[in-house]
N, C-alpha and C positions, 0 to 999 in steps of 0.2 A: 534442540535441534529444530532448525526451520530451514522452508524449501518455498521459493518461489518463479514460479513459470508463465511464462506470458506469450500465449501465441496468438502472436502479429495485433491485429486491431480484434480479434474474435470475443478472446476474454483471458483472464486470467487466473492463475490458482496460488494462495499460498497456506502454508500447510506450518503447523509450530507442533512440536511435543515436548514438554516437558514434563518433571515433577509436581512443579510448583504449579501449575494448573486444576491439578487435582483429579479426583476419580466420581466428582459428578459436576455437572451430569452426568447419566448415562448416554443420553441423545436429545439433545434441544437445538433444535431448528430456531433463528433469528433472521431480520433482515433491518440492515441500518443505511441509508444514504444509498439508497440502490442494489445494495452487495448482500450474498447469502451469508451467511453465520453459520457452521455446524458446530457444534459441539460438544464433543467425545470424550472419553473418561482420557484424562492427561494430553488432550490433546485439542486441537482449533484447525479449521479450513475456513476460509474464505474465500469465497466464489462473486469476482467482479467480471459483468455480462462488459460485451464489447460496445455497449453504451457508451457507459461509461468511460469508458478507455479513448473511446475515437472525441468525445468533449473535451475532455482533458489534453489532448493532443491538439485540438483546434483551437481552444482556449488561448493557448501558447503564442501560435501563431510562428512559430521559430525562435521566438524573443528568448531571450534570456532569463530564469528563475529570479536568480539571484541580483534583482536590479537595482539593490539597496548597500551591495556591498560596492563600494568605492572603488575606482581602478587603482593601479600601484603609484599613479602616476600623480594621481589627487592626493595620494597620501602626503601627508607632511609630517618628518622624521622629529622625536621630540627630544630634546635635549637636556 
């Protein structure tokens, strides 16, 4: 099961629990590329500050992600 919430530009939380995670740690604090790490026995949080979040949104610019996938219209149908 995972859950993730993001309010507005401040920061964001996501949260996984699984089996397959396992039961240790018991509590180990991380931090990678800005963002917290916890992790709990069968379970992971991740805590990204609204640094982060407001770069990523400026970075953007409006532009589009996906600027390498082709429009429908360049497509050429194969036969």
């Amino acid at each position: 099961m995972f859950a993730y919430a993001k309010y507005g530009k401040r920061f964001a939380v996501y949260a996984e629990f699984s089996v397959e995670l396992g039961g240790r740690p018991f509590f180990e604090l991380n931090t990678c590329n800005g963002e917290t790490i916890v992790n709990i026995p069968y379970g992971q949080i991740i805590l990204t500050p609204g640094d982060i979040l407001r770069a990523e949104t400026e970075s953007h610019d409006g532009k589009e992600q996906d600027n390498d996938i082709p429009s429908p219209s360049a497509r050429v149908a194969e036969d």
